[in-house]
N, C-alpha and C positions, 0 to 999 in steps of 0.2 A: 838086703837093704831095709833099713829100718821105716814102716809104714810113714807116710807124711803127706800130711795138707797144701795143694799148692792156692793162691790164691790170683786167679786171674783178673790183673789188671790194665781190663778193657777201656783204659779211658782215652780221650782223645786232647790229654795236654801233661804239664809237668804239674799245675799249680794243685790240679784236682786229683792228682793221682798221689803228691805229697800228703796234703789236706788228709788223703784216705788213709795212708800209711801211718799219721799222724793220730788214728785213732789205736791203734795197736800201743799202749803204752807198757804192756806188761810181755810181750811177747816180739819176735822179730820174724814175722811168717815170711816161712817160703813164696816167692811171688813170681808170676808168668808175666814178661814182656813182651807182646804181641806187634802185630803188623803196625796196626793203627797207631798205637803210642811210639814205638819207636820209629815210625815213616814222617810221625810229627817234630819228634824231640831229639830224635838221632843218638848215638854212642852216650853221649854225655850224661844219660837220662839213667843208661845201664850204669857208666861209673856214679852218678848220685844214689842210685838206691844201693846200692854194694858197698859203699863207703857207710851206709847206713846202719850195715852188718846184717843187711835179707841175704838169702840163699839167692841165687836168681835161673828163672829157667827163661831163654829168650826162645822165642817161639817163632822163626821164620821162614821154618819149611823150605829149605834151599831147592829148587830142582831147577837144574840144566847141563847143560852137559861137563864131563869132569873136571877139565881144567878149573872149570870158571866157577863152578863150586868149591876147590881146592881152593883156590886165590880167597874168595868170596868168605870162606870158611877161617880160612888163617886172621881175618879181620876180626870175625867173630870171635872166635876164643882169646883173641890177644885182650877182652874186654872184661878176662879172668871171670865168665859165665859158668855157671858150676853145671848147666844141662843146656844142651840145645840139640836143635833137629834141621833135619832133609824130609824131603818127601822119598817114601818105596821104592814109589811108580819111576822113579829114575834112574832104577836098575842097580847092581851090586857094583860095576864098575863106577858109578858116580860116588856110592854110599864109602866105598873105599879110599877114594879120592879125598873124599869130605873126614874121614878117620885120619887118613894120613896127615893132613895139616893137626886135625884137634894134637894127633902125637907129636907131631912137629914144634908147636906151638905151646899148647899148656893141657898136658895128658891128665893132669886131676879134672878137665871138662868132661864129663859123659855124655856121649853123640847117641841119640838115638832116632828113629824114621815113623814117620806117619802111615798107618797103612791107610786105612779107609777112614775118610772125615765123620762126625760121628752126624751130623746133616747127610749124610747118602745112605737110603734104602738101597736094600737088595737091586729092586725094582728100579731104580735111576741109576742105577751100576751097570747094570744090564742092557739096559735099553738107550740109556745116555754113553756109557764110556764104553760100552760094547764087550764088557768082560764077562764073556760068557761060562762064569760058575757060579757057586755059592758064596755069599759075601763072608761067609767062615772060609770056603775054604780059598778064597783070593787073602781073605788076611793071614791065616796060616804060611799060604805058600809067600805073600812079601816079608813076614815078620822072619821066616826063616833063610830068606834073602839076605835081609838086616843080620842077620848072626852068621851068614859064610861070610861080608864083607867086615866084620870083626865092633860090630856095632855094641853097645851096651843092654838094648833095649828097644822096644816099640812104643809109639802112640796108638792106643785101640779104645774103641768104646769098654768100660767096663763089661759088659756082659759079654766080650770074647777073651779076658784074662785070661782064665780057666784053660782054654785050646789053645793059647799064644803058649802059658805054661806047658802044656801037654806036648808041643809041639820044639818046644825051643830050650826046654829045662828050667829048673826051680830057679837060677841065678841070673834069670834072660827079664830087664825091668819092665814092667809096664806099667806106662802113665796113661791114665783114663780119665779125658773129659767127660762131658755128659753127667755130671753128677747135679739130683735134683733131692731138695728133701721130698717127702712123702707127702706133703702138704702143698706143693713147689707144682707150677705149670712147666712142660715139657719145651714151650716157646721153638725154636725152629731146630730143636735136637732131635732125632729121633730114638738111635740107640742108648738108654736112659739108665738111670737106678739110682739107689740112695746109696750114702757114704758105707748107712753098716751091711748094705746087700755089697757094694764093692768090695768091704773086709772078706766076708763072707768067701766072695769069687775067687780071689786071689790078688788083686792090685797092688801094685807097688805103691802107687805115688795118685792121689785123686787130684786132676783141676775143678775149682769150684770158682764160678765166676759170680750170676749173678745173684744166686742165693745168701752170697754172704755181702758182694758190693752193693746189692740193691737193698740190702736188708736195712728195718728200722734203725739198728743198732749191729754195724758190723762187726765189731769185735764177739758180741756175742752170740753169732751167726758161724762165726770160726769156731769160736767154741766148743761150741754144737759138734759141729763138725770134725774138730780134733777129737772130741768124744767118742762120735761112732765108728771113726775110722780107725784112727794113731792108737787109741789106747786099748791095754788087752782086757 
């Protein structure tokens, strides 16, 4: 998969999330539809930017039990989403459940699973969700969960690429939140790095939210960013 910028937008309506889109004149970035904007804007919000000609990754971590992910999942792809996701943690029979419909449905979607939010240390993994190993090796053992249930790919912080790769093979995708420039506060992320350390790691695909949405001048924040990342 050819390296690419995603651009997470975190907004909380349609008008302000256009308005941003609106500043991209010379480009059509890849963009993340999250909980927030679409729990506010619903489907129609997916079909406006798509019609627009963005890529889109919707981002709403399905977990529960398989049926209801299946059902759940066939809605989602009918909204001809080019990436979405499940959560790990809901086991290989859910994550196959939730493949089955993308095949069912529209197979150019790429499904892939959340292993560890990039917001949870070791230490709150451990002592909060009770998972008593290493946060490497809980994400190894889900991301390779995700690849026996016939998944595309993982979400991981950048700096576990590298063992997702190791673990899963060169063609196994991984999308990495947590991306900060080197100048850029950490704000409530923990597992961190910059666009050219994620090249560097191995990343398939970087989400970048607030360093480009919050920036003085967004488009040239992406930039930046297609820079360190996409380009060889």
């Amino acid at each position: 998969m050819k390296r690419d910028v995603i651009i997470a937008c975190d907004f909380s309506d349609k008008k302000t999330t256009l308005e941003f889109l609106d500043q991209f004149t010379g480009r059509k970035p890849f963009v993340k539809i999250g909980m927030e904007l679409f729990y506010a804007e619903g489907p129609e919000m997916v079909r406006e930017i798509k019609a627009r000609g963005h890529r889109i990754f919707l981002d709403l971590k399905l977990h529960d039990i398989p049926n209801t992910v299946y059902r759940a999942m066939k809605n989602v792809v009918s909204l001809g989403v080019d990436l979405t996701n499940v959560h790990a943690l809901g086991g290989i029979e859910m994550m196959q459940a939730a493949q089955k419909a993308v095949s069912e449905v529209n197979p150019e979607t790429q499904l892939i699973a959340v292993t560890q939010l990039t917001s949870t240390s070791e230490e709150n993994m451990q002592k909060e969700l009770g998972i008593c190993m290493g946060i490497n090796e809980s994400i190894a053992r889900l991301a390779k969960n995700a690849r026996t249930a016939g998944l595309a790919g993982v979400v991981c912080s950048p700096l576990e690429a590298g063992l997702v790769r190791d673990a899963c093979g060169e063609g196994f995708i991984t999308v990495t939140p947590g991306i900060r420039f080197a100048d850029d506060a950490a704000s409530d992320q923990k597992r961190i790095t910059t666009p050219l350390k994620a090249k560097e790691i191995g990343s398939s695909l970087i989400v970048v939210g607030r360093p480009i949405t919050k920036a003085t001048d967004p488009a040239a924040a992406y930039e930046r960013c297609m820079k360190e990342f996409a380009e060889d």
